[in-house]
Structures are given as C-alpha cells and as structure tokens.
C-alpha positions as CSV (number, residue, x, y, z in Angstrom):
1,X,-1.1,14.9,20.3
2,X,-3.8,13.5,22.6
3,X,-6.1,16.2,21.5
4,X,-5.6,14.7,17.8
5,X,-5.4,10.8,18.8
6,X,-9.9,11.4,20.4
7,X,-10.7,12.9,17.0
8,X,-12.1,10.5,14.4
9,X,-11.8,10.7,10.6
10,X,-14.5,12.5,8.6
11,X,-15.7,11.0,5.5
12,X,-13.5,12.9,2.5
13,X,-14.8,11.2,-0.5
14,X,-12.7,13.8,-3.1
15,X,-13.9,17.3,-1.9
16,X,-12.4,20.1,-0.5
17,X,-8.8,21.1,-1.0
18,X,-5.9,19.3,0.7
19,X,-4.0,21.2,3.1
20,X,-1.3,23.7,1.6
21,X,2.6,23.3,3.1
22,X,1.9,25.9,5.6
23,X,-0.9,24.6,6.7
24,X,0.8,21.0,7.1
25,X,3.5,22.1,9.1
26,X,1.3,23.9,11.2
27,X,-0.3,20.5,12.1
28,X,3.2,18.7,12.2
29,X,3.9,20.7,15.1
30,X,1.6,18.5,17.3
31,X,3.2,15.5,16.5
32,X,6.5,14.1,17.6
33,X,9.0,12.4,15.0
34,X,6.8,12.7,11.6
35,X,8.0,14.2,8.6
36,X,6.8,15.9,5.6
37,X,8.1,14.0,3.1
38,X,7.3,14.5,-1.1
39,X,4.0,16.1,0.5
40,X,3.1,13.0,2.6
41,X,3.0,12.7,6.1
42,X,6.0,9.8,7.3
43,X,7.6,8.2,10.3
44,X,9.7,5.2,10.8
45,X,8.7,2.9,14.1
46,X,11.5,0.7,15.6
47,X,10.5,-2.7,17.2
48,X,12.8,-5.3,19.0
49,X,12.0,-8.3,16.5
50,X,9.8,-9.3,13.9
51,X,7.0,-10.5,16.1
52,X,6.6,-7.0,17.8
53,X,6.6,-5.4,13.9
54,X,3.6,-7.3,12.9
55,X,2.0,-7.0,16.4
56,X,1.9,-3.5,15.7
57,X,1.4,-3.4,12.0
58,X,-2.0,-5.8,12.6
59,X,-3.2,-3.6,15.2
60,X,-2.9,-0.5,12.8
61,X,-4.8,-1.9,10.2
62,X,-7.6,-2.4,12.8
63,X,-7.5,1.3,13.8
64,X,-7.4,2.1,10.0
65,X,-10.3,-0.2,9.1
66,X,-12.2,1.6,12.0
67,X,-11.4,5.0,10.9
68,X,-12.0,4.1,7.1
69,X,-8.3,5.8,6.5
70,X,-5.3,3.2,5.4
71,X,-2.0,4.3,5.2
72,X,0.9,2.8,3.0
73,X,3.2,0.6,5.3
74,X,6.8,-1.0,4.3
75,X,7.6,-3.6,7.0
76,X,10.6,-5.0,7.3
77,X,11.9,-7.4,10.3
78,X,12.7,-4.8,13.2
79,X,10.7,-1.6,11.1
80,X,7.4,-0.1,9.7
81,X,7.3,2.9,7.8
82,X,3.9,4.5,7.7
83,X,2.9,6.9,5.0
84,X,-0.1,9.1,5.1
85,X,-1.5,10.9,2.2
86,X,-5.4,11.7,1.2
87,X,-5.6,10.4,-2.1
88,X,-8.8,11.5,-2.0
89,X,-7.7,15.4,-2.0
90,X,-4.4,14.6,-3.6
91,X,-2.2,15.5,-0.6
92,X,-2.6,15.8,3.3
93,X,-5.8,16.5,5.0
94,X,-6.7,16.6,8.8
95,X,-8.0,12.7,8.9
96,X,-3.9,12.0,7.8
97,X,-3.2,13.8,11.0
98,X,-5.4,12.4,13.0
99,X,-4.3,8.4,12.2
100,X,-0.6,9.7,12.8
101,X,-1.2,10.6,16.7
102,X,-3.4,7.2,16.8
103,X,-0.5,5.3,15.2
104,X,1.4,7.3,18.1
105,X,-0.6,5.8,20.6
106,X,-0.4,2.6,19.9
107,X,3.2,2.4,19.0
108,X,3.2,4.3,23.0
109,X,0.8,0.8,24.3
C-alpha cells in the first residue's frame, strides 16, 4: 500500500480505457478492507464520534483537492463511506487506487 499511497494522480481528462474486473482485483490486492462494489472501489471508515468523522472527512477533501481526484463520501455521525470511481473512463482507473491507500494513510494518522 505504501508503494501506492507516494504515487500521485495523473491527469485522465476521458482517455484511455478504465480498468477491466481482472485488472481491478489485481490492484485490490494491495489494499486492505476495500471492496469492489457495482464496479467502484468502496470502504467504510469507523470513527469514535462525530468530531473525529469530519476531522477525517476535511482532511480528505484536502488530499483530493491536491490530487485533483474527489471521491463520493456519505458521512454519518460515527462513519464515512468513500466511493471511488473515474467518471472520467466510466469505471476504475489507477488514480482511484492511488486516493484509496492515501485515504488509508490518513485514516492510519
């Protein structure tokens, strides 16, 4: 994951094809707890109380804004789930990989 969390996003404005299902669980193999899930990349991160949720929900949208790749994100009081998807390809591509072992390090802060 480490290897994936130094990487930075690559500019994917709507080339190139997204990556097939074998290809995605290939990657998914170097991440711990996501899941493939209607062809997007998920996971569901726990947090003690509401404060630690948004502490962790305002710090992801900085390292989305600074990778130019935004996942979708339900927050509720003790939860985020965090979506990634390229709509730009219409499925998964490397840069959704890449912002799930960030999100894994800072969830790991």
């Amino acid at each position: 994951m480490e290897d994936l969390a130094r990487r930075k996003c690559r500019p994917c404005g709507g080339g190139g094809p997204a990556y097939t299902e074998e290809q995605a669980r290939e990657q998914l193999k170097a991440l711990k707890g996501w899941t493939l899930e209607d062809g997007k990349l998920v996971k569901l991160f726990p947090f003690g109380n509401y404060y630690q949720t948004m502490a962790f929900v305002n710090a992801l949208a900085w390292v989305s804004h600074r990778e130019d790749h935004h996942p979708d994100l339900e927050v509720g009081y003790n939860r985020c789930r965090v979506t990634y998807w390229t709509h730009a390809v219409g499925g998964l591509s490397e840069n959704d990989f890449i912002c799930a072992a960030k999100c894994d390090a800072l969830f790991d802060l």
